[in-house]
C-alpha positions in Angstrom: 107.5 45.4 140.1 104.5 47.6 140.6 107.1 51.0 140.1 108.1 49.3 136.5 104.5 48.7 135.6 104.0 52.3 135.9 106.8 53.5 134.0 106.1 51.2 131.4 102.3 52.5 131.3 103.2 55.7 131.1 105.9 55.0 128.7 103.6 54.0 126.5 100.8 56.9 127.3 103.3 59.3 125.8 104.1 57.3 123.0 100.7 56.7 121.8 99.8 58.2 118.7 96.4 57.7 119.3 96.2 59.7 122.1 98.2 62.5 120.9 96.1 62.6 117.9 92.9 63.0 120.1 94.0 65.4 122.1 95.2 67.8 119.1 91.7 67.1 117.7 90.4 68.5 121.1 92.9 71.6 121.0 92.1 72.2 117.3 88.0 72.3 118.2 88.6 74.7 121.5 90.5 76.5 119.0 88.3 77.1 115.8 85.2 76.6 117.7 84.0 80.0 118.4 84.8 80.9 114.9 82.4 77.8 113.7 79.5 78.7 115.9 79.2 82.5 116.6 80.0 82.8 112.6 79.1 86.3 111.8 79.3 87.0 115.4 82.6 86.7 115.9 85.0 89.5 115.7 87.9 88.9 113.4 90.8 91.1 112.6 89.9 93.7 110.1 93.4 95.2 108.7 94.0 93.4 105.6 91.3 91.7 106.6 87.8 92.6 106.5 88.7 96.3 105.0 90.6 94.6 101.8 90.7 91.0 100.6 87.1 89.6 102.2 86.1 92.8 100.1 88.3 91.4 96.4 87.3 87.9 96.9 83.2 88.9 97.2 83.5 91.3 93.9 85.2 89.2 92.1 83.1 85.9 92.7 80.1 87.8 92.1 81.0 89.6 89.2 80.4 87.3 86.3 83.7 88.5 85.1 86.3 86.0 86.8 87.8 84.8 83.7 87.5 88.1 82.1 90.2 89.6 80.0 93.2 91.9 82.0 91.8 95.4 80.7 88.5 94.1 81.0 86.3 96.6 83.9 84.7 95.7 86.9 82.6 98.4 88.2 82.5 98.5 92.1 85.3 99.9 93.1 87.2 103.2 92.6 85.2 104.1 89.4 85.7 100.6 87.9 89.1 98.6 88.5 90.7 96.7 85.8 90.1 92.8 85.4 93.8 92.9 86.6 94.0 94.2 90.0 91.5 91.3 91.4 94.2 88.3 91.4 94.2 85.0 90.1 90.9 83.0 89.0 93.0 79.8 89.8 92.8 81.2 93.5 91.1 78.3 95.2 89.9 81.0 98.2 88.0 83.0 95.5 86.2 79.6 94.5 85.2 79.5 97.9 83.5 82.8 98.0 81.6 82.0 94.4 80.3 78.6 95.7 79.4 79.7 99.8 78.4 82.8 101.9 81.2 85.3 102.4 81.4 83.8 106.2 81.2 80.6 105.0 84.3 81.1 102.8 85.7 82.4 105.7 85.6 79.7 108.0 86.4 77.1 105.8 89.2 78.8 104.7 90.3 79.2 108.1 89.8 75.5 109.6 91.7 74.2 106.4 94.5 76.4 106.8 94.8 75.1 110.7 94.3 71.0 110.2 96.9 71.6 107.3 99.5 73.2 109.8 99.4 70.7 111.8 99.6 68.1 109.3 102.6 70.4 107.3 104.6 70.6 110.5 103.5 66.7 111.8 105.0 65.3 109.0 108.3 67.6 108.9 109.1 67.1 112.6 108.6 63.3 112.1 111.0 62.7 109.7 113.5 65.2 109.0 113.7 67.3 112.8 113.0 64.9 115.6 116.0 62.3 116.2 114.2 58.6 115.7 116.5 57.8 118.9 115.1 60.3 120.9 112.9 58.5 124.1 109.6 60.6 124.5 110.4 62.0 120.6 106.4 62.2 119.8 105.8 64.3 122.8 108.3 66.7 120.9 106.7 65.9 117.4 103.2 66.5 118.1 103.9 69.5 120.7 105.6 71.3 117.5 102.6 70.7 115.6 100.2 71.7 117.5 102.1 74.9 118.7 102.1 75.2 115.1 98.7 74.6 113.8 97.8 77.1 116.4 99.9 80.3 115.3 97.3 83.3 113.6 98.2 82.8 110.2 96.8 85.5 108.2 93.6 84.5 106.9 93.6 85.8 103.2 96.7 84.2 102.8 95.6 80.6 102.5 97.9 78.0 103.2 101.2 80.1 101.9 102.5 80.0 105.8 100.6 76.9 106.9 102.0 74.4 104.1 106.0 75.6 104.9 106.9 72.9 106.5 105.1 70.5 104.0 106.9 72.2 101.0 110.2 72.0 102.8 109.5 68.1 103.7 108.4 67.5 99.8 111.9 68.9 98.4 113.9 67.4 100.8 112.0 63.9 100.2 112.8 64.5 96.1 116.5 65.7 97.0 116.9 62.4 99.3 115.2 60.3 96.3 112.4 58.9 98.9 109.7 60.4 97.0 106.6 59.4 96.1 103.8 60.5 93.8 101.8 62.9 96.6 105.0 64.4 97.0 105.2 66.1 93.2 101.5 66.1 93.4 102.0 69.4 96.5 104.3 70.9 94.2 101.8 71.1 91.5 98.4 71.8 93.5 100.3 73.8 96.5 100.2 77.1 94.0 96.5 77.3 93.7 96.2 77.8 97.8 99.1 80.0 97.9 100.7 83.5 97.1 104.0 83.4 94.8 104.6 87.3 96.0 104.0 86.7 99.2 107.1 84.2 100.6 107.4 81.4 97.6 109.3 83.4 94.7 111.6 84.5 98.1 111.4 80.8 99.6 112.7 79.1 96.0 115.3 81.6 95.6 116.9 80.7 99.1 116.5 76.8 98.8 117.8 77.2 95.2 121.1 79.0 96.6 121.1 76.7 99.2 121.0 73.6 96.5 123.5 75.2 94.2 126.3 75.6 97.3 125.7 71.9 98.1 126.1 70.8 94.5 129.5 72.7 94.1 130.9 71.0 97.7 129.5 67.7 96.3 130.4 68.1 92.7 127.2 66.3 92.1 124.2 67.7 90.3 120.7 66.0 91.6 118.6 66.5 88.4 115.2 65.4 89.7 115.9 68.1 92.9 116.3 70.9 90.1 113.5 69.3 87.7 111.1 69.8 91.1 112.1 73.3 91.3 111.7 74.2 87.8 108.1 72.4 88.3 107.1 74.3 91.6 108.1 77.5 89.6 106.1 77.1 86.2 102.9 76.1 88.3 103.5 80.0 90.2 103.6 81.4 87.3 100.9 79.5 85.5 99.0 80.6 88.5 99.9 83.9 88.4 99.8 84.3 84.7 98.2 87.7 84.5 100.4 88.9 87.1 103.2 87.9 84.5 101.5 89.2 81.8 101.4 92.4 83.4 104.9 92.5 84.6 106.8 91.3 81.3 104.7 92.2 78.6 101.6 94.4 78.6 100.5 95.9 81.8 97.3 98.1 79.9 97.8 101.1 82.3 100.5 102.9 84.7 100.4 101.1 87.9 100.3 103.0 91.3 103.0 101.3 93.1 105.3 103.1 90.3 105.6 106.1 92.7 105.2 103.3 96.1 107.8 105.3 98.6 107.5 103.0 101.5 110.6 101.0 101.6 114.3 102.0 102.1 113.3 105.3 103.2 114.0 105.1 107.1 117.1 106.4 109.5 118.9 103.7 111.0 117.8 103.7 113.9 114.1 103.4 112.8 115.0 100.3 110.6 117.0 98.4 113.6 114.0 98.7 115.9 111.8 97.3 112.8 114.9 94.6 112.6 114.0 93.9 116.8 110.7 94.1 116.5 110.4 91.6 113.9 113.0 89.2 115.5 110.3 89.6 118.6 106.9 89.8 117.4 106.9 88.6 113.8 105.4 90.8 111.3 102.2 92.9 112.7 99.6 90.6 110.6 101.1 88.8 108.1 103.7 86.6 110.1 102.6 86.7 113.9 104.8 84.0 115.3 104.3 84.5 118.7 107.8 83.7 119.8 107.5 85.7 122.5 107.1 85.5 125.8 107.9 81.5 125.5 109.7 80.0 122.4 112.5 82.1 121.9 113.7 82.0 125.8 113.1 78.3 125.7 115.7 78.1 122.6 117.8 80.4 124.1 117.6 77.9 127.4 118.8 74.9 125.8 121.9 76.8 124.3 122.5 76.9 127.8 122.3 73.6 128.1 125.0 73.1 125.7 127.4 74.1 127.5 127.0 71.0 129.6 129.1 68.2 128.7 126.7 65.7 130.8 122.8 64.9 131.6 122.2 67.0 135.1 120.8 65.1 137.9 117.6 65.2 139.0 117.5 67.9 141.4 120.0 70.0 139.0 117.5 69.1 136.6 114.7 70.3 139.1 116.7 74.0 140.0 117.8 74.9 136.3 113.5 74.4 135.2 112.5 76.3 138.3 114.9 79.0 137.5 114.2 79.1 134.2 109.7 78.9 134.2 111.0 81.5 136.9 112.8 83.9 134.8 109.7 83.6 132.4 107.0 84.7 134.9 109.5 87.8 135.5 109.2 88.9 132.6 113.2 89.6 132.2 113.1 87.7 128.4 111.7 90.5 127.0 113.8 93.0 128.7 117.0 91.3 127.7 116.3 90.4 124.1 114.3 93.9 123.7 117.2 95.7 124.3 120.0 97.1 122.0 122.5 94.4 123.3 120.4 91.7 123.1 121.1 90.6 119.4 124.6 91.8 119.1 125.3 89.5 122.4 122.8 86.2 120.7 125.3 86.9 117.7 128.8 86.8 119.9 127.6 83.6 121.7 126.8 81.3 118.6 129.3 82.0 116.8 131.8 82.2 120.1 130.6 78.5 120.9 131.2 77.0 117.4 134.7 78.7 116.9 135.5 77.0 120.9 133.9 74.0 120.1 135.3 73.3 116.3 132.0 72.1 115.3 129.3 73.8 113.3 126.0 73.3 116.0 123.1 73.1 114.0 120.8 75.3 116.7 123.6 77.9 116.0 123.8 78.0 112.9 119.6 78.2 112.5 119.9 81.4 115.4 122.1 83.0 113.4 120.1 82.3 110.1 117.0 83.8 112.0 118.7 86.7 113.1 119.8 87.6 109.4 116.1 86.6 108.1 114.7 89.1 110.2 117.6 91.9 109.8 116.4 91.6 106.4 113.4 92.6 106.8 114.5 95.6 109.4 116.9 97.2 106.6 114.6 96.9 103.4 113.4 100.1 105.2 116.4 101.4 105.5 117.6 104.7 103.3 121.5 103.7 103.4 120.4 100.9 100.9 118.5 102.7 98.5 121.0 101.7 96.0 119.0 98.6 95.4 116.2 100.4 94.0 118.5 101.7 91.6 119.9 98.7 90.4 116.6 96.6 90.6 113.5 99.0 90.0 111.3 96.4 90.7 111.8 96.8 94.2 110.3 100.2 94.7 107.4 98.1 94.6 107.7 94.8 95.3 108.1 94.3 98.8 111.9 93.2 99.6 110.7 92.2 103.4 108.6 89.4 102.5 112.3 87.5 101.6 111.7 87.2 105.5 108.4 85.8 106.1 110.5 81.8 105.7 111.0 82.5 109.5 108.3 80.7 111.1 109.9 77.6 109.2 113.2 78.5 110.9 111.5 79.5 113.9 110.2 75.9 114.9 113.3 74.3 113.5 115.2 75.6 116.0 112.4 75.1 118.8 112.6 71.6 117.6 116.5 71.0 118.1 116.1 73.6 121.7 113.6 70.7 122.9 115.8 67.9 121.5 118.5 69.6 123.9 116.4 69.9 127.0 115.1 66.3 126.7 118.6 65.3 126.3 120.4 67.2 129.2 117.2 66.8 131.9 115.7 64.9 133.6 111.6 65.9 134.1 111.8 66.5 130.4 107.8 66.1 129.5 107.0 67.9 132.8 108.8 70.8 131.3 107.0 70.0 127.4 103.5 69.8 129.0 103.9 73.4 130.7 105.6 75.1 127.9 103.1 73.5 125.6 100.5 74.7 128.0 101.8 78.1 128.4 102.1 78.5 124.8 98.4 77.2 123.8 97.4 79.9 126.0 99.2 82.7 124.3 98.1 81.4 121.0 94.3 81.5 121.9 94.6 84.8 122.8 96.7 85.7 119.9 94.2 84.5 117.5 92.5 86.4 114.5 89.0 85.6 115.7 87.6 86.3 119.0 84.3 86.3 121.1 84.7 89.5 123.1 85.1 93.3 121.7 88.9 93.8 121.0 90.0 96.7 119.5 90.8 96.5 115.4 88.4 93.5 115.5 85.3 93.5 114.5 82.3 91.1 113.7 80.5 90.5 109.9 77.6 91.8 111.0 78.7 95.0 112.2 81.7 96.1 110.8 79.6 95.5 107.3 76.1 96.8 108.4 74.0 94.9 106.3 70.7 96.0 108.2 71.5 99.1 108.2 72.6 99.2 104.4 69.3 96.9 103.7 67.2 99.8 104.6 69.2 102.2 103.1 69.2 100.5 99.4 65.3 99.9 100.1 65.0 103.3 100.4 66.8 103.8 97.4 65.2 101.4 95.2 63.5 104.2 93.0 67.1 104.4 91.2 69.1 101.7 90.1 72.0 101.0 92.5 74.3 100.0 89.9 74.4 103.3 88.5 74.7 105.1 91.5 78.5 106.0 93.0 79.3 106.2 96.2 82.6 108.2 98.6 82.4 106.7 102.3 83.5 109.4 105.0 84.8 108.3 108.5 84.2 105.0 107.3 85.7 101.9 105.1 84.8 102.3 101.6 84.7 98.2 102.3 81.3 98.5 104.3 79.4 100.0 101.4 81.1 97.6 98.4 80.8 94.3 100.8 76.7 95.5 100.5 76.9 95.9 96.5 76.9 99.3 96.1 79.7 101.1 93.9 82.2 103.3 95.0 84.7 106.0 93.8 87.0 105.2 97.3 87.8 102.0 97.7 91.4 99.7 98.4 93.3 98.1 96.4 97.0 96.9 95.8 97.4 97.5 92.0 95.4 100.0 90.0 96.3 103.3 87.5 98.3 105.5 88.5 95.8 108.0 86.8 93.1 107.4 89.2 95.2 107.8 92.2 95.8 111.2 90.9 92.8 112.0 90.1 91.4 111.2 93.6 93.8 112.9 96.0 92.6 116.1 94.6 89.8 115.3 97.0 92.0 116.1 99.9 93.9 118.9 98.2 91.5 121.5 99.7 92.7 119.8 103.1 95.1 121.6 105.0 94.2 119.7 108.7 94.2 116.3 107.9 95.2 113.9 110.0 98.4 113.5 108.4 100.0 116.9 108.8 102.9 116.3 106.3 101.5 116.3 102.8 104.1 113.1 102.0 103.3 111.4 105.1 99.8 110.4 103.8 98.9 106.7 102.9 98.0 107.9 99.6 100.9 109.6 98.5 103.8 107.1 100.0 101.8 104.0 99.5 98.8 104.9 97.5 97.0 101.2 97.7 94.2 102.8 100.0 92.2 106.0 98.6 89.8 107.8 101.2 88.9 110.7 102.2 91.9 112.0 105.5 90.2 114.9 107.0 88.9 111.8 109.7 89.8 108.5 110.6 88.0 105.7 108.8 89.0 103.3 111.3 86.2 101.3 113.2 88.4 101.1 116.9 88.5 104.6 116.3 85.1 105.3 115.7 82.9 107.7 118.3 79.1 107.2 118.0 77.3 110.0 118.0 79.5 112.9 117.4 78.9 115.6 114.7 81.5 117.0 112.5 82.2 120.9 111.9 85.2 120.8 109.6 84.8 119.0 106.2 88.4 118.8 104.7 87.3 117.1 101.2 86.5 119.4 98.1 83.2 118.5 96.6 84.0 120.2 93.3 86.1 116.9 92.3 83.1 114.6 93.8 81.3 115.6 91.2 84.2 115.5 89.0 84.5 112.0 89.7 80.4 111.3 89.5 79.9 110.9 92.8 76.2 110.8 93.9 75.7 110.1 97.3 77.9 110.7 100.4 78.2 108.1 103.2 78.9 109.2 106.8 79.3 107.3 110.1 78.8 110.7 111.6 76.2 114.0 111.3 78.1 116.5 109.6 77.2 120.1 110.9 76.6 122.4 107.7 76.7 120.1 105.2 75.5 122.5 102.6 79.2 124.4 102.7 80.0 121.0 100.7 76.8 121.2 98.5 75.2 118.0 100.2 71.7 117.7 101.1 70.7 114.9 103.8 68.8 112.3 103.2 68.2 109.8 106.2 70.0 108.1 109.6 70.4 104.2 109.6 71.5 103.4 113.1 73.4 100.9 114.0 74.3 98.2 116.9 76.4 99.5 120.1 79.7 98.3 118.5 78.4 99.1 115.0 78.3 102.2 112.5 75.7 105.0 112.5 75.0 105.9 108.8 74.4 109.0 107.5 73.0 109.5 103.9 73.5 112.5 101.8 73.1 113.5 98.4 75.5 115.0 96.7 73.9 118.6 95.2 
């Protein structure tokens, strides 16, 4: 009597939403919480991060000119940027920079793309993943979402990743006809917290072929399903209306990514190990899924399990786990699915096992859909397909790959039928969730885009952006006016001197004339040692989006403190050219006079922080 007691107690501890609900709270807290209290303290990514759109989103909110027209200027950056290349004034992350503190913005940004994740996912996983029948099924719903709410999504990129699964359970609620009003209120207000160009003009594409192959096997057209689509589509490009404008109708200048010669460019080999990469790791920031070292052998495991006809006994149960948490402390996952077979034999399997079985297996089917997502984004790299530039122009710069970045959505749909599996064939079923959950909470706090301790390519607020040390140095300046005054940064971000105010003739940014970009590289003409010893290897002349000086590295986790420079690879004839004033070093520069600069004063900074070094250009 007493042994049913306890089963029915804890029967009822795991199906308590009350206590799963507290403990995600709890998770969610450890999570965000050194972001919330160390604040500018923390060190946070700073690719695409802190170098580029903390940068956009400060200029624009504080430049009086966020509902200016296209062609209209904004000084800062690269001798004054077009209205244009700033983004969207219906971007709800730029309101949050014009009503709070850059950090501020930050942070709030980030805890509201988390909760939502969770939410997105909860919500997806409840109704349209996780079998109603299933016993234990909100140990499986609630695991998925917090696994997750928990991934590093990038931060400037608002809730475009987080908000997936939501967008998916929306449509599929409108094609089912159980919608209700919040569901077509998402589709109208999702727009204004996320990028059309960066997965949703891919994302309705694929649902929309998707919807059309179902309508012709049904031979029934669902008009409110294609009157949902039609609506999530306007609001894009009523969100993105200058974006539009620019693309359809009048640009107002030559854009730089006109002569973009990044993608489809690559041997073969190079774009296959981008193609196993990605299947592994995700995309570097943008899309880190960490499916590795865990969820992937976990789904792999319960295609295993497949192959079973019947439940396994309890100490089958009890070997197969051991083997398996086993084969994951060896580390052989990664060796196996890293290698050149691994795919090719993933492929053979799923499609072996459905042609055996005479049944299409939905985990299958998803394995092989992720397989193709992220071949996708291998070969948009790849030079054998540069045919598609031809025929579509528009992708020599608009990024092909991104038609990939829908695979955290088919990521955890297959995690979610792999755990459906294992629940099904084993016994000890939540003893295996609460240590793969475990496992996997680990790897995602360590995976995370904000940190307490010095990691390299992180860096804190306060000194990757040296606000004492440019404090003093605009004091000292204070006899001129700033605004007129243009700045070139040199071993250092051009993002450290615009996040303090001043104006630059360097700078980042993802659409501006092509003119400029000219203009500038003349800088580095004089330059035969850069660090890029192929002329057409540098940033600026296959991408182009970042303009700096190359004769050094600007990178902060590449920065030595202290050291003085001999060679000066820049040509200070087109400084002036380009009315450049002053000349901002992280290091001394030994004979600066060989580049007519005079030097002015040292601003020192923290340990993990820039040294500045003013000089004047003569």
């Amino acid at each position: 009597m007493m042994k049913v007691s306890f089963y029915k107690i804890n029967n009822h501890l795991l199906s308590s939403q009350y206590i799963w609900i507290v403990f995600a709270i709890t998770i969610c807290i450890i999570y965000l919480i050194p972001l919330i209290i160390h604040g500018e303290n923390t060190t946070m990514l700073i690719y695409d991060n802190l170098d580029s759109n903390v940068i956009w989103y400060k200029i624009l909110a504080e430049s009086g000119m966020i509902f200016a027209s296209n062609d209209a200027i904004i000084p800062n950056m690269m001798n004054g940027l077009p209205r244009l290349s700033y983004g969207s004034e219906f971007d709800v992350i730029l309101w949050f920079y014009y009503f709070l503190e850059p950090i501020n913005a930050y942070t709030l940004n980030i805890v509201i793309m988390h909760i939502t994740a969770f939410f997105s996912m909860f919500v997806f996983a409840n109704r349209y993943l996780v079998s109603f029948h299933l016993r234990f099924r909100e140990v499986i719903v609630y695991s998925l979402s917090l696994m997750f709410a928990l991934l590093p999504f990038w931060p400037s990129g608002g809730l475009t990743i987080p908000a997936l699964p939501l967008v998916t359970f929306v449509l599929l609620n409108i094609y089912n006809k159980r919608d209700r009003w919040y569901d077509w209120v998402v589709l109208i207000l999702l727009p204004f917290y996320s990028s059309f160009v960066l997965l949703y003009m891919f994302y309705i594409g694929f649902v929309g072929l998707i919807f059309i192959s179902v309508t012709l096997y049904k031979k029934e057209i669902n008009w409110k399903f294609v009157g949902a689509l039609w609506l999530f589509t306007l609001m894009y490009l009523l969100v993105s209306y200058r974006l539009v404008e620019a693309t359809f109708f009048n640009n107002g200048f030559v854009s730089h990514r006109t002569e973009f010669n990044v993608f489809f460019t690559e041997p073969f080999l190079d774009a296959t190990r981008r193609f196993y990469l990605f299947f592994l790791n995700g995309h570097e920031t943008h899309l880190r899924n960490i499916q590795m070292p865990f969820l992937l052998p976990t789904i792999i495991f319960s295609g295993v399990l497949l192959l079973f006809k019947r439940r396994l006994t309890l100490k089958e149960s009890l070997v197969v786990m051991g083997l398996f948490f086993f084969s994951l402390w060896t580390g052989i996952w990664e060796d196996m699915l890293g290698s050149l077979y691994g795919i090719p034999i993933l492929i053979t399997l799923s499609v072996s096992y459905m042609v055996v079985t005479k049944r299409l297996e939905s985990l299958m089917l998803a394995m092989l859909g992720y397989i193709f997502i992220s071949a996708i984004y291998g070969y948009t790299f790849y030079e054998g397909f540069s045919w598609i530039v031809d025929l579509f122009p528009i992708f020599k710069s608009l990024s092909l790959a991104r038609a990939s970045f829908v695979q955290p959505l088919i990521l955890f749909v297959m995690l979610g039928l792999a755990l459906q599996i294992i629940f099904q064939k084993l016994y000890f079923q939540v003893v295996f969730m609460v240590i793969l959950l475990s496992l996997q909470l680990y790897v995602a706090y360590y995976s995370n885009w904000h940190r307490t301790e010095q990691v390299k390519g992180f860096a804190s607020f306060e000194d990757y952006y040296a606000v004492k040390q440019f404090d003093a140095l605009k004091e000292d300046l204070k006899s001129e006016d700033i605004t007129n005054l243009k700045f070139i940064s040199f071993g250092m971000e051009p993002a450290v001197a615009l996040y303090n105010g001043l104006h630059t003739i360097d700078g980042y940014s993802t659409n501006y004339p092509l003119e400029y970009k000219h203009k500038f590289n003349r800088i580095n003409e004089v330059n035969s040692n850069d660090i890029f010893a192929i002329k057409e290897e540098r940033p600026s002349q296959k991408w182009g989006s970042k303009l700096y000086i190359m004769s050094i590295n600007s990178a902060l986790a590449e920065y030595q403190k202290g050291l003085s420079i001999n060679f000066l690879g820049f040509d200070d004839f087109v400084l002036k050219e380009l009315n450049t004033d002053y000349f901002l070093s992280s290091y001394w520069l030994n004979y600066p006079e060989k580049r007519n600069l005079t030097f002015i004063k040292q601003y020192k900074g923290g340990v993990n922080g820039w040294d500045i070094y003013l000089y004047r250009v003569n």
